[in-house]
C-alpha positions as a Python dict, from the first residue, in 0.01 Angstrom:
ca = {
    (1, 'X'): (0, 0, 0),
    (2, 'X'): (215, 305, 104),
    (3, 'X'): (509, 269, 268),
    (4, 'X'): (689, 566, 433),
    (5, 'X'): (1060, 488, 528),
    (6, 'X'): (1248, 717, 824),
    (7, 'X'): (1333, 683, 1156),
    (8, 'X'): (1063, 734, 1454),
    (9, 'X'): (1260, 998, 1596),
    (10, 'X'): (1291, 1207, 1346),
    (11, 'X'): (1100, 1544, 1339),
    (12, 'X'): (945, 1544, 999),
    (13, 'X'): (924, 1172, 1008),
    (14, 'X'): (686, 1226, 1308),
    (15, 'X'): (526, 1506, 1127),
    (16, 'X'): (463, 1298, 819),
    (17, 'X'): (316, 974, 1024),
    (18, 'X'): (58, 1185, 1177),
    (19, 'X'): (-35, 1410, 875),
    (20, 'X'): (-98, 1060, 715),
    (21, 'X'): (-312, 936, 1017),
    (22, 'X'): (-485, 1245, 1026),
    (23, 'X'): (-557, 1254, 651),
    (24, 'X'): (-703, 876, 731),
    (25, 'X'): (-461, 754, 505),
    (26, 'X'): (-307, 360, 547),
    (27, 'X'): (45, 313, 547),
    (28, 'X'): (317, 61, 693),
    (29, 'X'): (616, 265, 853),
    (30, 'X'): (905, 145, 794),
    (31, 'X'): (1220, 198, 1074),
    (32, 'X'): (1529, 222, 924),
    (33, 'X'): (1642, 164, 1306),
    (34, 'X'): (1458, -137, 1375),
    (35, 'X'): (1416, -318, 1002),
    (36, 'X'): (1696, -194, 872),
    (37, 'X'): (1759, -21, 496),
    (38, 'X'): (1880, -360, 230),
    (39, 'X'): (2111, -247, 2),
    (40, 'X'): (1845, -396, -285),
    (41, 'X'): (1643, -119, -226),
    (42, 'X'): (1864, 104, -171),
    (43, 'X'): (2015, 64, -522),
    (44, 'X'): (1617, 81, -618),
    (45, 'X'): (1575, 471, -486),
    (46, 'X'): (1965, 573, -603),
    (47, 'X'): (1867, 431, -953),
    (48, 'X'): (1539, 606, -962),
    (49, 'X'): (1591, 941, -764),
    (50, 'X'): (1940, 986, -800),
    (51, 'X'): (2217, 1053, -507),
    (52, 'X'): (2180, 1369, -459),
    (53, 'X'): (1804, 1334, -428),
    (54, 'X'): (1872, 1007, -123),
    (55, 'X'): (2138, 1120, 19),
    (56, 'X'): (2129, 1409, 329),
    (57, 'X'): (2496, 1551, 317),
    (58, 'X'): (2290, 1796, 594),
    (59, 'X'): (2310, 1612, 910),
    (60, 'X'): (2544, 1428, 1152),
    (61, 'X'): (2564, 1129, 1034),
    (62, 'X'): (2712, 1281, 673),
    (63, 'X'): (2957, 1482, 917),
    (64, 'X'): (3079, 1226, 1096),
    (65, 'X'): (3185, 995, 759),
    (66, 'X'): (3581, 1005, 714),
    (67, 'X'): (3663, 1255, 446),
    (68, 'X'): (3737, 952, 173),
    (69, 'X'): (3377, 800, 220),
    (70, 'X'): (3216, 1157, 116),
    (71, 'X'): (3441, 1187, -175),
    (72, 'X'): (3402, 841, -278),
    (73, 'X'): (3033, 847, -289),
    (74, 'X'): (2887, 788, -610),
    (75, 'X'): (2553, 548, -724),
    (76, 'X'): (2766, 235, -740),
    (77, 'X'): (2890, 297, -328),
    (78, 'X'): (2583, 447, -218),
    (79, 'X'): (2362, 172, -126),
    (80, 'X'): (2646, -28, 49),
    (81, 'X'): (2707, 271, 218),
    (82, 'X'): (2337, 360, 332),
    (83, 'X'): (2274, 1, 415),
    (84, 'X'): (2566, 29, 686),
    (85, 'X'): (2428, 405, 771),
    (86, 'X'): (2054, 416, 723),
    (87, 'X'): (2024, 736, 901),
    (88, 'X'): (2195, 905, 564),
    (89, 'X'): (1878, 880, 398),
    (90, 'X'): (1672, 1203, 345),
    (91, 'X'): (1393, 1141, 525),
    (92, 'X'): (1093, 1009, 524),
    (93, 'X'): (1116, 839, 162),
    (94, 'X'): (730, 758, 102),
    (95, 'X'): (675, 470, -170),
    (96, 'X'): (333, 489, -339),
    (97, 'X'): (313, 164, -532),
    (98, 'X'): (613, 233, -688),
    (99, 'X'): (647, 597, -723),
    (100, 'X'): (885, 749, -495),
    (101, 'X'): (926, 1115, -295),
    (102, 'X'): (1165, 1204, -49),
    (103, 'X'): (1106, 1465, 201),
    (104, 'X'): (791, 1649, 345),
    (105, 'X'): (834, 1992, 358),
    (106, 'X'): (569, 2192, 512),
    (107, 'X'): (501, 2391, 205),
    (108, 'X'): (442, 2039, -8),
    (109, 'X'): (235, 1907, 252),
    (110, 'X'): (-62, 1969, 112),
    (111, 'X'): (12, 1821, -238),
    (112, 'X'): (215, 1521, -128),
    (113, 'X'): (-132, 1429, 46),
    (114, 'X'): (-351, 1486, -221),
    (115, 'X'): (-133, 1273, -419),
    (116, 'X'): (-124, 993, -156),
    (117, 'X'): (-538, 1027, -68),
    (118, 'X'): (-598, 932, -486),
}
């Protein structure tokens, strides 16, 4: 079963749900709002994709962390830290049975779907 992780209001999270509907494939959404983000799998995408990869130092949320909390940020903090702040993820993480991508950029649209319709 796919999973795709992000918040409802989010613009590409929106886009990705209905490029998956549309594309007829199944997946269980996942609102970091609503269900939350537990730091177990938190430390599962940081120790697979890497910080940089799960963390969006782009948006408000990043901007509005005190100055030590950015510095401090390394794999060992980070899933404490996006457990507390869920809406630091990059968004929408999308878990195939295991294999992970974050993002969905227009231009990988095409591909990410052909990967999930396999």
């Amino acid at each position: 079963m796919i999973t795709l992780y992000g918040i409802k209001n989010c613009d590409t999270v929106k886009r990705a749900r209905q490029a998956l509907t549309d594309a007829g494939i199944d997946f269980r959404f996942h609102d970091f709002k609503i269900d939350g983000l537990p730091v177990a799998l938190a430390h599962r995408w940081v120790a697979q994709l890497g910080v940089d990869t799960v963390v969006n130092r782009q948006g408000t949320t990043w901007r509005k962390l005190d100055e030590a909390t950015r510095n401090q940020l390394t794999a060992d903090t980070a899933p404490a830290l996006l457990n507390r702040e869920p809406a630091l993820v990059k968004r929408p993480v999308i878990d195939a049975g295991g294999q992970l991508s974050v993002g969905f950029a227009r231009k990988d649209e095409a591909a990410i779907l052909a990967r999930l319709s396999t």
